[in-house]
C-alpha positions in Angstrom: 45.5 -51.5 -29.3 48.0 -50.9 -26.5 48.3 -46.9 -25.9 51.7 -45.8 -24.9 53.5 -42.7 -25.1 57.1 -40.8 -25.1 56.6 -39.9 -21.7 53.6 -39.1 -19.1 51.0 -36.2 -19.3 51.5 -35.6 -23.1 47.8 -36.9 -24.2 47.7 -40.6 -24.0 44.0 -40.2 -21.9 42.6 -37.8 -24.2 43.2 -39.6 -27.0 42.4 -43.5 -25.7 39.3 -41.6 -24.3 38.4 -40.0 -27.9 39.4 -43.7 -29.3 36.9 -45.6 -27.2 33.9 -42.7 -27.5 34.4 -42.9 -30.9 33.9 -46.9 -31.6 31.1 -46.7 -29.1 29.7 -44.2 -31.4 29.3 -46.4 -33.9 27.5 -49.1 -32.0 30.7 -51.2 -31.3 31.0 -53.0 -27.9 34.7 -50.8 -26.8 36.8 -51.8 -23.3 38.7 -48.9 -22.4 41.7 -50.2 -19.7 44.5 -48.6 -17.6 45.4 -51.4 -15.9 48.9 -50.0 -14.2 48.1 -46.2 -12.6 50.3 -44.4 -9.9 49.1 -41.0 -8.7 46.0 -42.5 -7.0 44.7 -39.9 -4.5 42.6 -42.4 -4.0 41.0 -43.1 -7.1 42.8 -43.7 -10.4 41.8 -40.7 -12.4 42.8 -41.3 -15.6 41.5 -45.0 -15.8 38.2 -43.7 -14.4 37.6 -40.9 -16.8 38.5 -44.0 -20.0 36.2 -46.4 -18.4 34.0 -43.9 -18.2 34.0 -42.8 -21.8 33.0 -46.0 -22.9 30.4 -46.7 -21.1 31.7 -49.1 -18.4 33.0 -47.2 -15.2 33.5 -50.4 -13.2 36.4 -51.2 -15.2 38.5 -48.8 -13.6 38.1 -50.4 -10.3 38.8 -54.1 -11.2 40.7 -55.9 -8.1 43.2 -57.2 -10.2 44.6 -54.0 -11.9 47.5 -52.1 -9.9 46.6 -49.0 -7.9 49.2 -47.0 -5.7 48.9 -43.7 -4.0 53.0 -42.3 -4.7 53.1 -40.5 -7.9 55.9 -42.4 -9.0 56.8 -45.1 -11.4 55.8 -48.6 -10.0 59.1 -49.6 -9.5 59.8 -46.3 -8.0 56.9 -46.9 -5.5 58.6 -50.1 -4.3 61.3 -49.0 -3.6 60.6 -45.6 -1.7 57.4 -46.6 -0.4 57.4 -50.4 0.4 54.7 -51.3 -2.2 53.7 -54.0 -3.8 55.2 -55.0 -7.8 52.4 -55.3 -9.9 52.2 -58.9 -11.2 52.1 -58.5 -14.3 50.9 -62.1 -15.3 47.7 -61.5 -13.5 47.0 -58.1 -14.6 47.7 -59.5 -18.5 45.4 -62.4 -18.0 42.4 -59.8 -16.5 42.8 -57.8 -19.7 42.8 -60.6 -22.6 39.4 -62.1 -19.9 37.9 -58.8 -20.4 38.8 -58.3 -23.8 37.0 -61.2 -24.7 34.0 -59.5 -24.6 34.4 -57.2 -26.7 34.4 -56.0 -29.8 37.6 -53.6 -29.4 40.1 -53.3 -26.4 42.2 -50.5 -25.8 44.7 -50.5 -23.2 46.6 -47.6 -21.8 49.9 -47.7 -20.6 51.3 -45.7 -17.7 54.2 -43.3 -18.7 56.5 -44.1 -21.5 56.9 -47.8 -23.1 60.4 -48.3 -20.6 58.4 -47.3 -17.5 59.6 -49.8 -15.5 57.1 -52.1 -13.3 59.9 -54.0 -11.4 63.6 -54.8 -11.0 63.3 -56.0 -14.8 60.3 -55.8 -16.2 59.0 -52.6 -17.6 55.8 -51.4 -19.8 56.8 -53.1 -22.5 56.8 -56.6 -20.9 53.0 -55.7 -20.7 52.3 -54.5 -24.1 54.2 -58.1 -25.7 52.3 -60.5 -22.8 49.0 -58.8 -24.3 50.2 -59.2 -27.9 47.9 -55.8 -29.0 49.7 -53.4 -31.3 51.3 -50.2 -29.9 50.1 -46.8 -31.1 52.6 -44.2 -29.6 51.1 -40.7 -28.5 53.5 -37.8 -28.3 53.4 -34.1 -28.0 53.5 -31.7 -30.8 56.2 -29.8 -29.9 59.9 -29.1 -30.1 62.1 -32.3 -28.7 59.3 -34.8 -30.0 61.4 -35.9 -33.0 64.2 -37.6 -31.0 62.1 -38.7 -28.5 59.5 -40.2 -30.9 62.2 -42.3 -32.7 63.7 -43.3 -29.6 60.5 -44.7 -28.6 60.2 -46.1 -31.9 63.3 -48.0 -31.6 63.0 -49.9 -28.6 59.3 -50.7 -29.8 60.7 -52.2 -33.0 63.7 -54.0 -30.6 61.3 -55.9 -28.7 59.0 -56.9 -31.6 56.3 -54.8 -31.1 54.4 -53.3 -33.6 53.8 -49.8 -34.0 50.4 -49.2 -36.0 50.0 -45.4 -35.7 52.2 -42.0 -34.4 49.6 -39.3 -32.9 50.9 -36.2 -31.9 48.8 -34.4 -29.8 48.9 -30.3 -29.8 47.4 -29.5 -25.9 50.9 -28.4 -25.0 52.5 -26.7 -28.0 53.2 -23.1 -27.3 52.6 -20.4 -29.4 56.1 -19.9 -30.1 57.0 -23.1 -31.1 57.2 -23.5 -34.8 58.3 -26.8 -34.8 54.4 -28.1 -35.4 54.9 -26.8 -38.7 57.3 -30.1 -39.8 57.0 -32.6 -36.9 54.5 -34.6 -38.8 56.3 -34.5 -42.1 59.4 -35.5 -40.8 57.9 -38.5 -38.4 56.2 -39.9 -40.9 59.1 -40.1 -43.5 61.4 -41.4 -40.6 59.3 -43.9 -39.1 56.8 -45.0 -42.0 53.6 -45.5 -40.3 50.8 -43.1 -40.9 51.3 -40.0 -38.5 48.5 -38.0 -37.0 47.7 -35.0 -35.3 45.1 -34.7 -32.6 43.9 -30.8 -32.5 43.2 -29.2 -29.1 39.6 -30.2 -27.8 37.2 -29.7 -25.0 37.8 -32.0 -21.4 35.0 -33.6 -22.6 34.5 -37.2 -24.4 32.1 -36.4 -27.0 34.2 -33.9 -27.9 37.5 -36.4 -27.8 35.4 -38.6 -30.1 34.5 -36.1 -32.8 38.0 -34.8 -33.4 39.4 -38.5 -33.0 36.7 -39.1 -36.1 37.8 -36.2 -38.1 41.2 -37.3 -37.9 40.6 -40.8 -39.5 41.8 -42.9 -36.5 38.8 -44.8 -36.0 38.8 -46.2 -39.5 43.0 -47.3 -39.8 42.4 -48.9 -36.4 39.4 -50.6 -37.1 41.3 -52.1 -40.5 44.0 -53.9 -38.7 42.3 -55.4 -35.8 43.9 -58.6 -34.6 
């Protein structure tokens, strides 16, 4: 599965992390990727912490993955900072290698599925070259409906599939009623299955428990490709 979201910092670690604890769980052979990260200060955080939750911290460090300091987009980066593109033909071809051995692969995007990696390639060059399904993560909270099917429509543009909405409530405020319908109303719109990731401890067994009560292991695990 490819892991991409609406926009950054609205849940896509939390949840890839539950996703791969999870499948580990239940004796399955999981490689949890972030292949594109920006914010490294000097480590990449957030593909540490998925390699980490299944099992194979080295991951995170693979030479041909893309790793910048600028908390930027990579394009961004490039321009303002005189780094590097990421090739994104090699980082593709490292991620099908390592995929190969194993029994599930997810792979986290960096920001939103139109982050874009160069003059004209963006995150959703990535997700097609890989050919995994997308499962879009999202906040629970007011704004998520137009920015959910916006997200949906340039997936379905570009020929990529969309398995599974999650919408993640770590950043709903208490005020904000419009948890009460987001679901409802996604899932009538878009027609996938729509699910909603509680609040849950930093921690990876807890991810995995709450990504188990939710169901998630079991649609993902019925489609594999």
């Amino acid at each position: 599965m490819f892991v991409t979201g609406t926009d950054t910092s609205v849940g896509k670690t939390f949840v890839s992390r539950g996703v791969v604890r999870a499948l580990q769980q239940r004796g399955m052979r999981v490689v949890g990727l972030k292949p594109i990260e920006t914010g490294c200060t000097p480590e990449p955080a957030d593909a540490l912490a998925l390699a980490r939750a299944c099992g194979r911290p080295a991951l995170a460090r693979d030479p041909a993955f893309y790793r910048v300091a600028p908390p930027l987009a990579p394009f961004a980066a490039t321009l303002a900072h005189a780094t590097s593109a990421p090739d994104l033909a090699a980082i593709a071809k490292r991620t099908l290698e390592l995929a190969e051995s194993a029994d599930f692969t997810l792979v986290e995007g960096a920001g939103g599925l139109l982050v874009p990696l160069d003059a004209t390639h963006s995150m959703a060059e990535l997700a097609q070259q890989l050919g995994f399904p997308l499962v879009l993560v999202a906040p629970d909270r007011l704004g998520v409906l137009s920015q959910v099917l916006s997200a949906y429509e340039s997936a379905v543009l570009r020929r990529l599939p969309v398995l599974a909405l999650i919408l993640t409530r770590h950043f709903a405020a208490a005020s904000d009623t419009s948890p009460a319908t987001n679901a409802s109303i996604l899932s009538a719109r878009l027609g996938v299955p729509v699910f909603v990731f509680p609040r849950a401890a930093d921690d990876d067994d807890a991810l995995a428990a709450v990504t188990e009560s939710t169901g998630i292991p079991d649609l993902l695990l019925s489609v594999r490709v």
